[in-house]
C-alpha positions as CSV (number, residue, x, y, z in Angstrom):
1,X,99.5,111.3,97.9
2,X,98.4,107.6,98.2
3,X,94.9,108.4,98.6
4,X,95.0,110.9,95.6
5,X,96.0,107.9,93.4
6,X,93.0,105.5,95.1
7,X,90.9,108.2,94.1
8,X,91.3,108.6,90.7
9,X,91.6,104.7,90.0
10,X,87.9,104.3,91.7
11,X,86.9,107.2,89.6
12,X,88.2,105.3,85.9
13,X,86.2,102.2,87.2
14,X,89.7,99.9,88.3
15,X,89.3,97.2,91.0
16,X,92.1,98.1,93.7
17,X,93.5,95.6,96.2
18,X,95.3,98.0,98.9
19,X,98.3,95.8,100.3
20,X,99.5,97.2,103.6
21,X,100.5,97.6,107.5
22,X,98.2,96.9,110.4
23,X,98.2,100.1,111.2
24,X,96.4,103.5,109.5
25,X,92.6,104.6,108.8
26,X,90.3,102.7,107.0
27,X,89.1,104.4,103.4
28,X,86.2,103.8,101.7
29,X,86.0,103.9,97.9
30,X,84.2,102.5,95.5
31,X,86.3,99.2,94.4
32,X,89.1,99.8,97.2
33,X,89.5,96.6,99.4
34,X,92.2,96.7,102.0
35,X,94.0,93.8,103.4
36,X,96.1,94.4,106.7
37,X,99.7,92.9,107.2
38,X,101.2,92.0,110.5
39,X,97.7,92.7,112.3
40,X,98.7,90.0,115.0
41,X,101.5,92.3,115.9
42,X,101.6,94.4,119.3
43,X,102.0,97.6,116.9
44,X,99.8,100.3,116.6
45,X,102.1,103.3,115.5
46,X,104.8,103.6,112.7
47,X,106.9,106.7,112.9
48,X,108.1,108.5,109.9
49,X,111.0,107.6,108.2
50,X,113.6,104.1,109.0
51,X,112.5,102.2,112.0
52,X,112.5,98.7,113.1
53,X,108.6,98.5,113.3
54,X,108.4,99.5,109.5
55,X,110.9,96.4,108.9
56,X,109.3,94.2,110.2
57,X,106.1,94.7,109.2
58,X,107.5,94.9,105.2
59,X,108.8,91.6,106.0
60,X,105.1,90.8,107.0
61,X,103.9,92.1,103.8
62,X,105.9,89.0,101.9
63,X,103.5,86.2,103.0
64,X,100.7,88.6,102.6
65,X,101.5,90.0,98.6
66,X,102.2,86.1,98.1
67,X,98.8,85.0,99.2
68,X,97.0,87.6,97.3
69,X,98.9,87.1,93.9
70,X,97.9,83.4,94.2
71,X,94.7,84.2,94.6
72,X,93.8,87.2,92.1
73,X,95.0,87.9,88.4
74,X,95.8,91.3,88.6
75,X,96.7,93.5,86.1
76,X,99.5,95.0,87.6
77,X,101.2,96.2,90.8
78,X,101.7,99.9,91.7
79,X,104.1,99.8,94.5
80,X,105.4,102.6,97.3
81,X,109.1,103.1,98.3
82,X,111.0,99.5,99.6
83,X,108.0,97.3,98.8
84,X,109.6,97.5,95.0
85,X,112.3,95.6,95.8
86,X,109.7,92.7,97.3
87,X,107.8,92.9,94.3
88,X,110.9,92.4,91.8
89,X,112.5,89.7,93.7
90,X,109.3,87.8,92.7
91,X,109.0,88.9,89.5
92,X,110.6,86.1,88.2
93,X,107.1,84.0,88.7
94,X,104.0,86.4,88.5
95,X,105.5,88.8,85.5
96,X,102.9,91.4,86.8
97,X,103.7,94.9,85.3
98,X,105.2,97.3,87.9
99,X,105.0,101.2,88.4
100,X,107.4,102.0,91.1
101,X,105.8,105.6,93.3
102,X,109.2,106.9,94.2
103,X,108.5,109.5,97.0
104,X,112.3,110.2,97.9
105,X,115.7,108.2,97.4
106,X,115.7,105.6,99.7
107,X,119.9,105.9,100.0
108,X,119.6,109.5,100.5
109,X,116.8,108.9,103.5
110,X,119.3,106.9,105.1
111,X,122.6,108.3,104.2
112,X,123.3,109.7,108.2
113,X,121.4,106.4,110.0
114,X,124.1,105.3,111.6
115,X,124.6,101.6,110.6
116,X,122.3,102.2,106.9
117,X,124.1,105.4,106.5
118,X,127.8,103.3,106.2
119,X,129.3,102.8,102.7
120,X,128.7,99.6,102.5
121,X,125.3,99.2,102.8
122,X,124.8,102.8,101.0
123,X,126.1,100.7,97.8
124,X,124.0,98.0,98.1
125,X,121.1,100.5,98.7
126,X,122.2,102.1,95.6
127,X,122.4,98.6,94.0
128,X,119.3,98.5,94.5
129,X,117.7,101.7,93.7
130,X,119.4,101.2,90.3
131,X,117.4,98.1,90.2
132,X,114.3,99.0,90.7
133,X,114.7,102.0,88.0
134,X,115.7,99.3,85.2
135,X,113.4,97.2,85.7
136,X,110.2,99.0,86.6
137,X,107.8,99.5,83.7
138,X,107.0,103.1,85.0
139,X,108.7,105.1,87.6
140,X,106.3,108.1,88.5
141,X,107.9,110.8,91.5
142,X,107.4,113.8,93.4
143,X,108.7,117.3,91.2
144,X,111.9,117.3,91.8
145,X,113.3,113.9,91.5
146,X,113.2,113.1,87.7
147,X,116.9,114.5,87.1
148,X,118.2,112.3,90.2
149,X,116.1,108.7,88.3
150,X,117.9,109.7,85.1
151,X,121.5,110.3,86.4
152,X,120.9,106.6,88.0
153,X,119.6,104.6,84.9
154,X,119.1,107.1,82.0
155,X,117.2,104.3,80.2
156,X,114.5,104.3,83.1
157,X,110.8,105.4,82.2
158,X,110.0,108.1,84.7
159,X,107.6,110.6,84.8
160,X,107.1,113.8,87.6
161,X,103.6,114.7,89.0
162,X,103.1,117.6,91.1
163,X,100.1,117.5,93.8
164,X,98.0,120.1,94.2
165,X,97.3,121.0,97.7
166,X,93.6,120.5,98.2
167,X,91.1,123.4,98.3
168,X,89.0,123.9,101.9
169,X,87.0,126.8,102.4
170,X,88.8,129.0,105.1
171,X,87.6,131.8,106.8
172,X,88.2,135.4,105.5
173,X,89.8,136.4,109.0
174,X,91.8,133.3,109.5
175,X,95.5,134.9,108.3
176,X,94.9,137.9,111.5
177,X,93.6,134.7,113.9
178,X,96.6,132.5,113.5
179,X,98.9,135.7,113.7
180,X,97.5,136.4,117.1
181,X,97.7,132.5,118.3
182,X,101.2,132.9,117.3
183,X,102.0,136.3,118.0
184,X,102.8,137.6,115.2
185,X,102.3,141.0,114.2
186,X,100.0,142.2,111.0
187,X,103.2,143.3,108.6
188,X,105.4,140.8,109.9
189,X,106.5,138.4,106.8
190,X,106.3,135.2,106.8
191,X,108.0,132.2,106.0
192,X,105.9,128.7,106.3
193,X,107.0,125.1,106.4
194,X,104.6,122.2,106.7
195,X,106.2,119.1,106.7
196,X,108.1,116.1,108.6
197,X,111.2,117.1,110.5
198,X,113.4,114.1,109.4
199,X,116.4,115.0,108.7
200,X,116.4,114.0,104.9
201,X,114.1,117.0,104.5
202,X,116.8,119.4,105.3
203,X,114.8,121.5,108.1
204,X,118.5,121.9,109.6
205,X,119.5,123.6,106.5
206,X,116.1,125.8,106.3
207,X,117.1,127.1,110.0
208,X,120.2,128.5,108.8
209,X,119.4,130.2,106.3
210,X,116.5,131.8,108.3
211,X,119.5,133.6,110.3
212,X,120.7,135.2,106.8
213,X,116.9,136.1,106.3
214,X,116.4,137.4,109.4
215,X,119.4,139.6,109.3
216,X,118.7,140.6,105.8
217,X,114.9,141.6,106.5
218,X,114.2,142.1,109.7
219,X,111.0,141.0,111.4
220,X,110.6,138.3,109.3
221,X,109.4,135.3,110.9
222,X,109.5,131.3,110.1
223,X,106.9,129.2,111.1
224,X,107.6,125.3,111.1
225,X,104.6,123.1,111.5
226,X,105.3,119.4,112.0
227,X,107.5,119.3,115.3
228,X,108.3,116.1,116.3
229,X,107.9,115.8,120.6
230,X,111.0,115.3,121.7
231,X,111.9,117.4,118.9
232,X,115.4,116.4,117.4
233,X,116.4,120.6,116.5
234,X,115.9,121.6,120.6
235,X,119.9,121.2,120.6
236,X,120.3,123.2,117.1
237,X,122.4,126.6,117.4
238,X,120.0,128.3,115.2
239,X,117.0,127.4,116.8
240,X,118.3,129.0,120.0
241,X,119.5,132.1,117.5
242,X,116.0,132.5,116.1
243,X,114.2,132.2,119.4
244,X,116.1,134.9,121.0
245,X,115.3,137.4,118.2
246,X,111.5,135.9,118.4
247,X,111.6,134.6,114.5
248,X,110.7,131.0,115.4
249,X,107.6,129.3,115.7
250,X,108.2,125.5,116.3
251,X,104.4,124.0,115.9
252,X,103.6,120.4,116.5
253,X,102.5,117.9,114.1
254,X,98.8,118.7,113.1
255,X,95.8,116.7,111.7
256,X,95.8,116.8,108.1
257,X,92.4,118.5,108.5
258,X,94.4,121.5,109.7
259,X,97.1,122.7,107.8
260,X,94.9,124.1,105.0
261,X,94.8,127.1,108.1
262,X,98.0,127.2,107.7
């Protein structure tokens, strides 16, 4: 979704400074310079979701968004998920315009971590959610998440975008290939999932209700695509359910390259 919106600034003609971690492919677009946080760190690989590697390497993009600011007069800062909350705390000095990208609710992410996910620090995540939404010139987020902005600060400015998934030329016979990888038969229906497999997505929730589908109309069969190794749902009751009746297909994470198949 990033890349989308580094597309479409190169193609207006705007001079982007891409802030962040040490970690990640290069990309090359006209205007686009990157500068790399925390690249004197041992870490090579942030997972998805909370984690102690993505903390400290926000803490590492402090230094690094100071030194740039001090540097550059920019015309203002488009920022992803918790760096928000760095770029308001200094707001008080370089009065740069924000647009908050709001990909989920950072609360919500976190509500079953077990020491972010205790009322206490849900309300000061809250706190600060609410924060961000007042105080953010623009809040732009995925479909879905425009009712949740306004129930938190109805005065906030916040528009939805939906992205389109992007179109790759596929072969004619690739539906009856990937059946037969996955043995599935031709009239089989199917139900797909790409997608991380944290738990804020609610693939838990998506396995139950497969076992009312599957009972409802037989031989229909889920596919998930973006299994974690060790998976987290190995344990789940459902899982075990849907194997059993061969309406599962657990597939690993994939290159971005190939979902389109998919």
């Amino acid at each position: 979704a990033l890349r989308n919106v580094l597309e479409a600034a190169s193609q207006l003609g705007y001079e982007v400074d891409l802030l962040t971690f040490s970690v990640g492919e290069a990309v090359q677009l006209p205007g686009l310079r990157i500068f790399r946080a925390g690249t004197w760190l041992p870490i090579r690989e942030v997972p998805i979701g909370f984690s102690v590697r993505k903390v400290i390497l926000d803490f590492c993009l402090f230094p690094a968004f100071l030194d740039r600011i001090r540097r550059e007069k920019y015309e203002l800062v488009y920022t992803l998920e918790e760096a928000a909350f760095l770029v308001l705390l200094l707001r008080r000095w370089h009065k740069l315009p924000l647009i908050y990208d709001m990909q989920s609710s950072l609360p919500e992410q976190l509500k079953d971590h077990p020491v972010l996910g205790r009322s206490g620090f849900q309300r000061m995540l809250k706190y600060f959610e609410r924060y961000v939404f007042r105080n953010a010139e623009r809040v732009v987020c995925f479909a879905g998440l425009q009712k949740y902005v306004l129930s938190i600060e109805p005065a906030a400015d916040v528009r939805e975008w939906p992205f389109p998934g992007e179109p790759r030329e596929i072969p004619a016979d690739n539906p009856e290939r990937l059946r037969k990888e996955l043995g599935i038969d031709p009239g089989s229906g199917v139900v797909l999932y790409t997608g991380n497999f944290e738990p804020y997505q609610g693939v838990e929730r998506l396995l139950d209700a497969a076992l009312n589908v599957v009972a409802e109309v037989p031989g229909t069969i889920f596919v998930l695509v973006g299994d974690h190794s060790p998976s987290r749902l190995s344990l789940s009751e459902a899982i075990d359910r849907l194997r059993k009746q061969g309406a599962l297909r657990l597939i690993p994470r994939q290159p971005r390259s190939e979902i389109s198949r998919f």
